[in-house]
C-alpha positions as CSV (number, residue, x, y, z in Angstrom):
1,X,-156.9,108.6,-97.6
2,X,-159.5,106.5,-99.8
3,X,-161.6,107.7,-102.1
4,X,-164.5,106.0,-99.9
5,X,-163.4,108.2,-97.0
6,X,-163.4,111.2,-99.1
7,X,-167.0,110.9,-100.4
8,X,-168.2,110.5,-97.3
9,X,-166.6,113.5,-95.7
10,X,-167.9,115.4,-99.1
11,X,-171.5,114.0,-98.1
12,X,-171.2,115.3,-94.8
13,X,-169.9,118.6,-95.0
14,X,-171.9,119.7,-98.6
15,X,-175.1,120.6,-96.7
16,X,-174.0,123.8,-94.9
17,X,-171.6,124.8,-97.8
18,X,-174.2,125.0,-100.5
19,X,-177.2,126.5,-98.5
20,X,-174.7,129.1,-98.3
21,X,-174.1,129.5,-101.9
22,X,-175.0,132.4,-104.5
23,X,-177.6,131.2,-107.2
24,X,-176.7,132.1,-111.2
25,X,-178.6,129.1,-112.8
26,X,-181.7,128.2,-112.7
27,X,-184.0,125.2,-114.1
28,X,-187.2,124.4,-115.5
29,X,-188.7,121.1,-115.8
30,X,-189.5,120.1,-119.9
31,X,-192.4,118.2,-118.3
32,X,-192.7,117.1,-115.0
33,X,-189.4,116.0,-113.4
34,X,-188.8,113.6,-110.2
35,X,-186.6,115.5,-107.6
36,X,-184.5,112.8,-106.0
37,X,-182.4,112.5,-102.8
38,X,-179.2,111.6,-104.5
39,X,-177.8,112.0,-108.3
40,X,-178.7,108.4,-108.6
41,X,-182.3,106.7,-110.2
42,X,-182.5,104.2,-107.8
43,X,-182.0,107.2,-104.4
44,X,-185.5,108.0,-102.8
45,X,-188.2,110.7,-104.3
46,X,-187.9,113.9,-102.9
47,X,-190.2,115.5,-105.1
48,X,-191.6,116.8,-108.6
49,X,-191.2,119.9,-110.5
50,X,-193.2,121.2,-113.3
51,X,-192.8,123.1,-116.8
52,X,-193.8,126.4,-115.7
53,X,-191.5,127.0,-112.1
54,X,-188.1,128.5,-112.2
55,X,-185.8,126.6,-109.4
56,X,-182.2,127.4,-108.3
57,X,-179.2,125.4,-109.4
58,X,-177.0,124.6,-106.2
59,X,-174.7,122.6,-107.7
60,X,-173.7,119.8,-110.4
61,X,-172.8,116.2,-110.1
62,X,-169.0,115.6,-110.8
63,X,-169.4,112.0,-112.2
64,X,-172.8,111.9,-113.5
65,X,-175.3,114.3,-115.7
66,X,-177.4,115.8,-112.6
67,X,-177.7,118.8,-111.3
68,X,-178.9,119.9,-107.3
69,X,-182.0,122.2,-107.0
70,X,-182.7,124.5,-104.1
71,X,-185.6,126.6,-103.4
72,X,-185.4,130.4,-103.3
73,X,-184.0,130.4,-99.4
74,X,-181.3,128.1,-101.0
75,X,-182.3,124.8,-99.0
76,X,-181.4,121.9,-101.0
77,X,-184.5,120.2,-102.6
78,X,-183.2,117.0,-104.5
79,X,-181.6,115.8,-107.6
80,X,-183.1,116.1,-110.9
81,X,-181.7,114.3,-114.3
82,X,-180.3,116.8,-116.5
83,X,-181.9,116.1,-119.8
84,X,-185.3,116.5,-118.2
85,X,-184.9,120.2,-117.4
86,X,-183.3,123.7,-118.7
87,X,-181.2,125.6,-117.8
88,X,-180.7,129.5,-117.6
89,X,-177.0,130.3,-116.8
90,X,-173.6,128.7,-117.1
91,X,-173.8,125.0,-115.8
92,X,-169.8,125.3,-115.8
93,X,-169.7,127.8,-112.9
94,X,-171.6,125.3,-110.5
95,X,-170.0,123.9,-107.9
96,X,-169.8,120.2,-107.3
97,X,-171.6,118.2,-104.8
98,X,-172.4,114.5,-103.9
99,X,-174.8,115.6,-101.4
100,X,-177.3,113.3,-100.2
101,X,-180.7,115.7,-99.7
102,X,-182.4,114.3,-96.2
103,X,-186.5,114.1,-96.5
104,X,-188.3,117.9,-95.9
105,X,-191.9,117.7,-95.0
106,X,-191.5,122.0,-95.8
107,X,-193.2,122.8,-99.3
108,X,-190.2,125.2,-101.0
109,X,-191.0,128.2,-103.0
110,X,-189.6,128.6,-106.7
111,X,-187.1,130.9,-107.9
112,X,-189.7,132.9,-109.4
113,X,-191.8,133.5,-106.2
114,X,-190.1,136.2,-103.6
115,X,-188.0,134.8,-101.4
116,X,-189.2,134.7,-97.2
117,X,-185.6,134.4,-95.9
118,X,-187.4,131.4,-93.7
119,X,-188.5,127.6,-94.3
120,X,-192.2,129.1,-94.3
121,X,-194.6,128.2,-97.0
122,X,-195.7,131.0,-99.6
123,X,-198.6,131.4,-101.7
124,X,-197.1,130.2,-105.0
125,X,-198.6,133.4,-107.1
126,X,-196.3,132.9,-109.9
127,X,-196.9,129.0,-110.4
128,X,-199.5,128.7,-113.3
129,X,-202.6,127.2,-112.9
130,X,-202.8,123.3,-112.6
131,X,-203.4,122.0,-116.3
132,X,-205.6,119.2,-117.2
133,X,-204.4,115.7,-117.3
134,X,-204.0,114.2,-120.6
135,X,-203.7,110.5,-120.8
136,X,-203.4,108.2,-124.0
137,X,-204.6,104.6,-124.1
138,X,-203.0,101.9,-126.3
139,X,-204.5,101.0,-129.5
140,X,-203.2,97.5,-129.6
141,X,-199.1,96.5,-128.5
142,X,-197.2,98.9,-128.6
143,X,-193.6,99.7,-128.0
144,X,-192.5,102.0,-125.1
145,X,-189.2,103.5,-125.4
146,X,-186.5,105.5,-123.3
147,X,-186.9,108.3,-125.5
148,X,-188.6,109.8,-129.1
149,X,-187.6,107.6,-132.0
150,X,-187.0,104.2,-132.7
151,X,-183.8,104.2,-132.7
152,X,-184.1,104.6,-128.4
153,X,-183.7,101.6,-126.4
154,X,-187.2,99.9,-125.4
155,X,-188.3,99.8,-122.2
156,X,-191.4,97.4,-122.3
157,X,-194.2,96.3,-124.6
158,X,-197.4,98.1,-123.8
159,X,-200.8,96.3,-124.3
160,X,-203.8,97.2,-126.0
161,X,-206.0,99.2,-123.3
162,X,-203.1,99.9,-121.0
163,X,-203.7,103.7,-119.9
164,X,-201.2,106.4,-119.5
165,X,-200.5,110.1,-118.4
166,X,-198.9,112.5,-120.7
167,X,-196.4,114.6,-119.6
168,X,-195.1,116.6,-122.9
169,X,-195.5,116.2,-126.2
170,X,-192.5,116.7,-129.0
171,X,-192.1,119.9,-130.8
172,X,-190.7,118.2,-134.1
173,X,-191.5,114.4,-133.5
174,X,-194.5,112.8,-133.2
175,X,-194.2,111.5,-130.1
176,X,-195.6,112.6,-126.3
177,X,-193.5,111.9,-123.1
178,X,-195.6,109.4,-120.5
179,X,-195.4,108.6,-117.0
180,X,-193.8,105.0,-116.7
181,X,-192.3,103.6,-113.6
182,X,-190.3,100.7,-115.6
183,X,-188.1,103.4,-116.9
184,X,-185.0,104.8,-115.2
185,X,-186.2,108.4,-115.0
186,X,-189.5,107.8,-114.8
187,X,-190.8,108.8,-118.4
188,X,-190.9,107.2,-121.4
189,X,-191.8,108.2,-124.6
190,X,-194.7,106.7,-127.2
191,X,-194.9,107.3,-130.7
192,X,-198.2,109.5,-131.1
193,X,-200.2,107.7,-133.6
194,X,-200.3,104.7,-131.5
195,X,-202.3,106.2,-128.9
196,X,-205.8,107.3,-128.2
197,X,-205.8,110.4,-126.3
198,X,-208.3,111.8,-123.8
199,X,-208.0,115.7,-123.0
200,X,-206.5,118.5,-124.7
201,X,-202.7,117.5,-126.2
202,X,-202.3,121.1,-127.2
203,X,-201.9,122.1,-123.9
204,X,-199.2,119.7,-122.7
205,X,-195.6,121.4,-122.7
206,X,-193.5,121.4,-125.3
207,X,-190.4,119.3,-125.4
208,X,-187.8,120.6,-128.2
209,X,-184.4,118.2,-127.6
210,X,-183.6,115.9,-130.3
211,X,-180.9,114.2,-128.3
212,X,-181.4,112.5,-124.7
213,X,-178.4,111.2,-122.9
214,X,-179.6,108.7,-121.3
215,X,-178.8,106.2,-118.1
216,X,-177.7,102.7,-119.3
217,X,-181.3,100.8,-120.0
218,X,-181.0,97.3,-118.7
219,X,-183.3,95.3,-120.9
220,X,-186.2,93.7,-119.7
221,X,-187.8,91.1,-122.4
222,X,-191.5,91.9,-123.6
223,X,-194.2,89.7,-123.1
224,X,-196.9,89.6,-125.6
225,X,-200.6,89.0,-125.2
226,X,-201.7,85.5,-123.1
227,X,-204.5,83.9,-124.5
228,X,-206.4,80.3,-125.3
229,X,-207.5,78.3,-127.9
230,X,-210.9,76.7,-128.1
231,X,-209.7,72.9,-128.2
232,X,-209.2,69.4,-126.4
233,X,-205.1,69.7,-126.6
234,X,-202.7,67.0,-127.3
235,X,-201.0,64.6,-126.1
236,X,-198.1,65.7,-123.6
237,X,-194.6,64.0,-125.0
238,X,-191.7,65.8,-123.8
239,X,-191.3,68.3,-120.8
240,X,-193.8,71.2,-120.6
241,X,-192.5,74.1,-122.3
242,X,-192.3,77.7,-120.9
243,X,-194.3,79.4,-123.9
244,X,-193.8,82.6,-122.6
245,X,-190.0,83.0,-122.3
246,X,-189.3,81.1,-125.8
247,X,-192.5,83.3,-127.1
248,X,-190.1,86.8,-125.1
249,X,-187.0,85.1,-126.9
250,X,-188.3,84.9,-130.5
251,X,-189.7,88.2,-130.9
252,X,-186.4,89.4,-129.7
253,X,-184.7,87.7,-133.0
254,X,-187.8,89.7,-135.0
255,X,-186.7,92.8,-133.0
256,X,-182.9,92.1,-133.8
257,X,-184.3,91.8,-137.3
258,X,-185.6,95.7,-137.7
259,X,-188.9,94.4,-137.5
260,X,-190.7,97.7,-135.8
261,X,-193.7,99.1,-136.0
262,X,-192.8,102.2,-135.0
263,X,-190.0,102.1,-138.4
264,X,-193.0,101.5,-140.6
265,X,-191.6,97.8,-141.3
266,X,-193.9,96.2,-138.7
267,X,-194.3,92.4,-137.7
268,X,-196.5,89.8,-135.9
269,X,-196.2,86.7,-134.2
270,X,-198.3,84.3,-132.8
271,X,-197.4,81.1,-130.9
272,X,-199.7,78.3,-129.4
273,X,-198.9,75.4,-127.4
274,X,-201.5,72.6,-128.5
275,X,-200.6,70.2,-125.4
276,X,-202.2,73.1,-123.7
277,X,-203.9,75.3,-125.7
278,X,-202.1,78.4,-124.4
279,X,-200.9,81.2,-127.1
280,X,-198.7,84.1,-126.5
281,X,-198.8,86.7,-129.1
282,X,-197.0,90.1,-130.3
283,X,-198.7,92.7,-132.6
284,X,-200.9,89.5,-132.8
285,X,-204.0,91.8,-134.2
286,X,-202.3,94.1,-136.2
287,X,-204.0,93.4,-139.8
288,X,-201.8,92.6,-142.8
289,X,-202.4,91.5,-146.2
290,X,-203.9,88.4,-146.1
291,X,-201.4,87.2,-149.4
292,X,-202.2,83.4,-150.1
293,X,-202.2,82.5,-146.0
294,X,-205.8,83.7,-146.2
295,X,-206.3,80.4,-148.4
296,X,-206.4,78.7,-145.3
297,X,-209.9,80.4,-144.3
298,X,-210.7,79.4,-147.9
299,X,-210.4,75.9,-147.4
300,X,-211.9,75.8,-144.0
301,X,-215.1,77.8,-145.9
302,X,-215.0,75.1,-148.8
303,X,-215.4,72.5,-146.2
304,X,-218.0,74.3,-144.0
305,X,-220.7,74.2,-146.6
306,X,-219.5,71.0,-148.9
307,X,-222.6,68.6,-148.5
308,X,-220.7,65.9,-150.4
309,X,-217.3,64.6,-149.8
310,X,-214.5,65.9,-152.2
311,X,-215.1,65.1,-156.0
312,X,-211.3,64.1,-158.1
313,X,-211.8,67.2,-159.6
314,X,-212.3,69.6,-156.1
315,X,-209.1,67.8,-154.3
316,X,-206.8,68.7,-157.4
317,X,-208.3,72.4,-157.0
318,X,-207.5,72.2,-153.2
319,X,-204.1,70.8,-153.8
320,X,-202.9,73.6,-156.2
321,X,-204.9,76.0,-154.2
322,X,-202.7,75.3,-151.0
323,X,-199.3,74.1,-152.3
324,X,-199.1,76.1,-155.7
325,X,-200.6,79.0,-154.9
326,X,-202.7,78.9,-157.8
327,X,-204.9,81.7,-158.0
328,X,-207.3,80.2,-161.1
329,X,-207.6,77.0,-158.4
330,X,-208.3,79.4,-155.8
331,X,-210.9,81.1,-157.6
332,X,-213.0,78.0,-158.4
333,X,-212.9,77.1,-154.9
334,X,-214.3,80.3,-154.1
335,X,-216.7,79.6,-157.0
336,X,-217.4,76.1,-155.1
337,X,-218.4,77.9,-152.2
338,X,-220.5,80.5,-153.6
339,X,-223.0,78.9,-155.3
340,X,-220.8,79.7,-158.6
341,X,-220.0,83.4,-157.6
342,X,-216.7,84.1,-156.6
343,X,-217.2,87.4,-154.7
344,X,-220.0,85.7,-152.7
345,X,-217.7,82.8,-152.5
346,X,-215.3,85.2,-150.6
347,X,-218.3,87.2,-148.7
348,X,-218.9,83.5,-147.1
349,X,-215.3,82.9,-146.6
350,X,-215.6,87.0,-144.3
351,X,-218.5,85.2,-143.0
352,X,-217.0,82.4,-141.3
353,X,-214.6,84.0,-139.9
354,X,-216.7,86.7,-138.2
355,X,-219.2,83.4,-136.8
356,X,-215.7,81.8,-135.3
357,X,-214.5,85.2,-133.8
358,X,-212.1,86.1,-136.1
359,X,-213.3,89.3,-136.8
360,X,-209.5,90.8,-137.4
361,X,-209.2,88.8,-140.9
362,X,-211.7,89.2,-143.9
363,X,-211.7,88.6,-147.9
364,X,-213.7,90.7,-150.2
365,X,-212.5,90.0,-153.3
366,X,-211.3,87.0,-155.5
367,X,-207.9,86.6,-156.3
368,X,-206.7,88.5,-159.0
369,X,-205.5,86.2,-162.1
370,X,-202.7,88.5,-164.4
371,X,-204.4,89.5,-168.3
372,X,-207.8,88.5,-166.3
373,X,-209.6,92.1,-164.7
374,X,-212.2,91.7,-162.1
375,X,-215.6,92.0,-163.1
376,X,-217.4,93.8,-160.2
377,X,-220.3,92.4,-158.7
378,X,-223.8,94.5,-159.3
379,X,-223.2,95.5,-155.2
380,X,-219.8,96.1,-154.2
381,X,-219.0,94.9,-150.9
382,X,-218.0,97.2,-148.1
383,X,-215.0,97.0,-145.6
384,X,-216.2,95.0,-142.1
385,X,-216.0,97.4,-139.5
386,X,-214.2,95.1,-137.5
387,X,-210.9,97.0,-137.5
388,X,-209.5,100.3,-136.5
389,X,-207.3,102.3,-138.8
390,X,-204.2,101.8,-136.3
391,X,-205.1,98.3,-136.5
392,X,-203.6,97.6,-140.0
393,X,-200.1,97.8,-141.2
394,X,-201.0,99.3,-144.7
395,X,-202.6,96.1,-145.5
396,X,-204.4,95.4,-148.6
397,X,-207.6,96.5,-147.6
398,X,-209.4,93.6,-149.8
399,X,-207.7,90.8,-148.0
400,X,-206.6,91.3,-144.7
401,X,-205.2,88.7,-141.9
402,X,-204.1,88.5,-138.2
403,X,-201.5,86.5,-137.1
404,X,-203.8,85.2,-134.0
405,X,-206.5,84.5,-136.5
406,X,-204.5,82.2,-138.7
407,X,-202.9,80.5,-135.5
408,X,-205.9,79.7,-134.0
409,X,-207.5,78.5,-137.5
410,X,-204.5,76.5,-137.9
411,X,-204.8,75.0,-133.6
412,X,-209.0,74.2,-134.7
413,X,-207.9,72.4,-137.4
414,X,-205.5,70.1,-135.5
415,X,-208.0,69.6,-132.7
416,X,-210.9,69.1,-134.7
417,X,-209.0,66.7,-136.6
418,X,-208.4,64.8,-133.2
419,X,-211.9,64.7,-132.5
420,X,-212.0,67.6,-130.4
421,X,-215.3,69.2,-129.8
422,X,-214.3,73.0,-131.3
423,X,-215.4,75.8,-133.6
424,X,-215.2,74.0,-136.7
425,X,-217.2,71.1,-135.6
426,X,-220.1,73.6,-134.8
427,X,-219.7,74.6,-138.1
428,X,-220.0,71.8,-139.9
429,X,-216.9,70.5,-140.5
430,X,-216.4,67.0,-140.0
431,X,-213.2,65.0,-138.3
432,X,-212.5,63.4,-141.6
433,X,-212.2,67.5,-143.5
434,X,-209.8,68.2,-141.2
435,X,-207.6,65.7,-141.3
436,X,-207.8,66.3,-145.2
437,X,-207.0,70.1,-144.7
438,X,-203.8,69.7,-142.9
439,X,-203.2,66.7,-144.8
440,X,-202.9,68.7,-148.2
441,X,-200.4,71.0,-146.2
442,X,-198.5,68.4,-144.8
443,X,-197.8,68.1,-148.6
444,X,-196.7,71.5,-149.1
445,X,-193.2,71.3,-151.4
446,X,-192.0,74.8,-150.3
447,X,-189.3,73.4,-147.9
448,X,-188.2,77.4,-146.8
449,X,-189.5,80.0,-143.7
450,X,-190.7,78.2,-140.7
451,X,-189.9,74.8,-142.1
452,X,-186.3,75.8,-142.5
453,X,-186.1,75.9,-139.1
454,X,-186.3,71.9,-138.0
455,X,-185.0,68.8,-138.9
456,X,-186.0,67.2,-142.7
457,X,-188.7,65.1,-142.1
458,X,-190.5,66.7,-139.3
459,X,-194.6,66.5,-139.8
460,X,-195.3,70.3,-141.0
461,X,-198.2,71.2,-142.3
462,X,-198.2,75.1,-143.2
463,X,-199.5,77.2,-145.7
464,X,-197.3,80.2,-147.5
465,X,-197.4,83.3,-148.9
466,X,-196.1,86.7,-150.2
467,X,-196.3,89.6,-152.0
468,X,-194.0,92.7,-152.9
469,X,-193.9,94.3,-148.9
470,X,-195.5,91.3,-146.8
471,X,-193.9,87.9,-146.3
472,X,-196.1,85.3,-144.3
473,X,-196.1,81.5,-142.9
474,X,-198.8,80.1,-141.1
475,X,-197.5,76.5,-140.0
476,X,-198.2,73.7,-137.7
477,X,-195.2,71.0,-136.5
478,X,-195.5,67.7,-134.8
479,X,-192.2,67.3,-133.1
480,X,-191.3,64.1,-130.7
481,X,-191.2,67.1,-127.7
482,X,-194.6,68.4,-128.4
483,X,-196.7,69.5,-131.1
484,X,-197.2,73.8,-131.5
485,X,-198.1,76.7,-134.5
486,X,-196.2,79.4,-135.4
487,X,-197.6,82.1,-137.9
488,X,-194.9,85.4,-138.2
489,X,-196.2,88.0,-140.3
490,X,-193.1,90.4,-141.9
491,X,-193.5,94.2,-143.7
492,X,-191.2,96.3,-145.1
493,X,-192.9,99.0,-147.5
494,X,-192.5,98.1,-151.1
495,X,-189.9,95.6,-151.0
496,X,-188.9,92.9,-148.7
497,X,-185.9,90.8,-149.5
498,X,-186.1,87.1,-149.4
499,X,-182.7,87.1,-148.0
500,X,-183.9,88.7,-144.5
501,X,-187.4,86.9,-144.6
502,X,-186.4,83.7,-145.1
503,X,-183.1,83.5,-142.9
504,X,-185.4,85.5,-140.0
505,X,-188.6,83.2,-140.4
506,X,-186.1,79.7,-140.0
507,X,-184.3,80.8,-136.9
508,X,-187.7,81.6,-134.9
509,X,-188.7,78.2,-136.1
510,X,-185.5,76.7,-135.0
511,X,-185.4,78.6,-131.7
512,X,-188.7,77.2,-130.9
513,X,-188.2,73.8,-132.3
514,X,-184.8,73.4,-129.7
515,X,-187.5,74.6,-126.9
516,X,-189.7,71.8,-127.7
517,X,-186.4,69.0,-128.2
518,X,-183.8,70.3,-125.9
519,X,-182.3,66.5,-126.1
520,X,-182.3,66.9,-130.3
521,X,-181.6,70.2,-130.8
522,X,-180.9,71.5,-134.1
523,X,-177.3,73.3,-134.3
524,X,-178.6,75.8,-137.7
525,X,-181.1,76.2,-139.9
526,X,-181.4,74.7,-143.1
527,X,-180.7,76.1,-146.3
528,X,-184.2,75.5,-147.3
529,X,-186.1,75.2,-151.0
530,X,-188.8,77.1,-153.2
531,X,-189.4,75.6,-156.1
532,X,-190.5,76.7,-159.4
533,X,-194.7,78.1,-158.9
534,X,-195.2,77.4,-162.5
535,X,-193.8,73.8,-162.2
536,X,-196.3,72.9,-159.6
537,X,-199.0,71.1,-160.9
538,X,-200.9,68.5,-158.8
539,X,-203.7,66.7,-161.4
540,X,-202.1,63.5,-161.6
541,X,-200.5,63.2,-158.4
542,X,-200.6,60.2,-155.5
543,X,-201.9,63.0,-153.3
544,X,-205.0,63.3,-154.9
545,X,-205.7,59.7,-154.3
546,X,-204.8,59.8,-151.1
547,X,-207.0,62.8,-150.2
548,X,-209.8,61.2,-151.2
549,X,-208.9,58.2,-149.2
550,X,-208.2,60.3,-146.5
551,X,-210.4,58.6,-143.1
């Protein structure tokens, strides 16, 4: 006989067997459990049970980890997954059953509550009282994962705002159980400091297993944050790319990576489209430290309140400002745009970007210059309070940048330059600045991160920088298939290695790049080059020249 036959004949002669059957185990739901019809996610609902309620075991799955709950009359109620309950009893003395539970418009009455010896609804006098709902609302993107720990597979990427129930809470993680429907039992678990919670979490149940065995997660990519940028666009010269999959796609090589907040070595991206002025981001307002990407805002401030075109002597500052990374260059600009003050240089710099709705970026300070201390202005500034503490990945909290804020500097700059009608023009900046500011990039000699990732020769004009923990490229590429900017923010607490930054930050370049030139795709990244900071020099260089010439 076939095993086909033989489950069927199980399905259709378990119903009278087990309503028959003694009851030594019982269950209570962790949380709140789904009861289904069969020991399958996908069978229908055939109810909920709650932490609190006692329920009769009936039976256990034979192939899978489910076991069959009755009420106390010992009808069959519906299948609940076993790592969402507890048991009291021997598991091993159930029988087994592939019963399929039929729909019961009949309320049932828990093991706890005294049995009727009929289908009749009692008054549930053991059942506690309803609790409260407690329900946690996303700080800013988030990942939701099958269970407590980052080491769980993830189900989806939650948005800032997006609103959800709480069903338990960990007794040793920190992390609460949530109602999802994207995941295969119907919870899903959020690390706790990522949330902002509304009611009492105290009075949520207690979870206490440290290891779930899970169903098989099929993945499901993420999709960051959809958004605009203020500009004209570009010309159209290859096929219209779809920024959303290659966007799902590249933060799954920064996921690959270890790249997690929930770790504590969190990450941003931010990608725009300038054909169409459309950005998809991930962690895209999460604050980090600004390193020497913040240089850009610098230069766009320098320009904002220059009333004279660049002197010889401002161009070479701005050249070893945004190639060397020269922090006495830096500080002069600052001093440029300060009226001779470098912290008001950088208040105006904060200023700027709050007027052009960057308000997740901000500098405070100048740039510190080794065997030179600060000398601290008569008022010291304050922190904006433009950012919420779970907004920042332990940045530095003088200098702080978002990967959407650099992006969409960079996408103003490149319209702007094209005579678009944007931010920058409102204020101030002319066509000709523009063209200057991603001219001097253009120039940029650090051949390594995003520009690792296409061909030699391709038009990039980006802007570097890094610290101990933080490793960051902001950069804009003009490709024969399309013109776009990436900026990838990386973290890992003290130390990051070059050797995962750099190989990480070329292959998201790379897989973007091959989106954009399908018909000249590059087979692997280059090797890359960073030379030496205290070689670079820029005082008597063609470039000057040609920045002044710049039209």
């Amino acid at each position: 006989m076939g095993r086909g036959l033989l489950l069927t004949l199980a399905l259709l002669t378990a119903w009278p067997v087990l309503s028959q059957s003694p009851v030594a185990v019982t269950a209570e739901a962790l949380g709140q459990a789904n009861l289904r019809a069969a020991a399958a996610l996908e069978s229908e609902l055939r109810g909920e049970i709650f932490h609190g309620q006692r329920w009769p075991v009936l039976a256990r799955s034979e192939i899978y980890p489910w076991y069959l709950l009755g009420d106390a009359s010992g009808q069959a109620m519906g299948w609940v997954y076993a790592d969402l309950v507890t048991l009291d009893g021997d598991s091993r003395s159930l029988p087994l059953s592939t019963l399929i539970v039929p729909a019961n418009p009949l309320r049932a009455t828990p093991a706890s509550a005294p049995a009727t010896g009929s289908m009749t609804p009692t008054p549930q006098t053991s059942t506690p009282a309803p609790r409260a709902a407690v329900y946690g609302a996303l700080a800013g993107t988030v990942n939701i994962r099958q269970g407590p720990g980052v080491e769980y597979a993830r189900i989806a990427l939650g948005q800032a705002g997006e609103r959800f129930r709480l069903t338990a809470r960990h007794s040793l993680l920190p992390w609460v159980q949530v109602l999802d429907a994207r995941a295969p039992t119907g919870r899903a678990w959020i690390a706790l400091d990522l949330l902002d919670i509304e009611g009492d979490l105290a009075s949520l149940p207690l979870f206490t297993q440290t290891v779930l065995h899970l169903p098989t997660l099929t993945p499901t990519p993420s999709l960051g944050q959809v958004s605009t940028v203020d500009g004209q666009g570009g010309s159209q010269r290859g096929a219209p790319v779809d920024l959303v999959a290659v966007a799902r796609q590249a933060w799954d090589l920064v996921l690959e990576a270890g790249f997690e907040r929930e770790s504590g070595q969190p990450a941003a991206l931010y990608i725009v489209d300038l054909t169409s002025g459309g950005a998809v981001g991930f962690h895209e307002h999460l604050a980090f430290s600004g390193t020497s990407i913040q240089k850009i805002n610098i230069l766009t401030a320098l320009f904002a309140t220059l009333q004279d075109p660049l002197s010889r002597d401002l161009a070479v500052d701005v050249a070893n400002t945004m190639i060397c990374s020269e922090n006495v260059a830096t500080n002069r600009l600052l001093a440029q745009v300060g009226g001779g003050d470098t912290w008001a240089g950088a208040a105006q710099v904060t200023a700027l970007l709050e007027n052009l709705g960057m308000s997740g970026s901000y500098l405070l300070t100048p740039y510190t210059i080794p065997g030179q201390p600060l000398q601290p202005p008569a008022v010291f500034p304050k922190i904006p309070a433009t950012l919420k503490a779970d907004a920042v990945a332990e940045a530095d909290p003088w200098n702080r940048i978002t990967a959407r804020d650099a992006g969409q500097q960079l996408a103003s700059l490149y319209y702007c330059a094209g005579g678009g009608d944007t931010s920058l023009r409102a204020a101030a900046l002319e066509e000709r600045e523009c063209r200057q500011a991603l001219l001097v990039m253009r120039n940029n000699t650090v051949d390594a991160l995003l520009r690792a990732g296409v061909p030699s020769g391709t038009e990039v004009a980006h802007k570097h920088g890094w610290i101990a923990d933080t490793h960051s490229n902001a950069a804009l590429f003009r490709t024969p298939g399309g013109d776009y900017v990436i900026v990838l923010l990386l973290k890992r607490p003290q130390w990051l290695d070059f050797q995962r930054s750099l190989p990480l930050m070329a292959e998201v370049s790379r897989l973007v790049y091959n989106a954009y030139n399908p018909g000249a795709a590059l087979d692997s990244i280059r090797e890359g080059f960073i030379p030496e900071a205290a070689r670079c020099n820029f005082s008597a260089s063609p470039l000057i020249d040609e920045l002044l010439a710049a039209p």
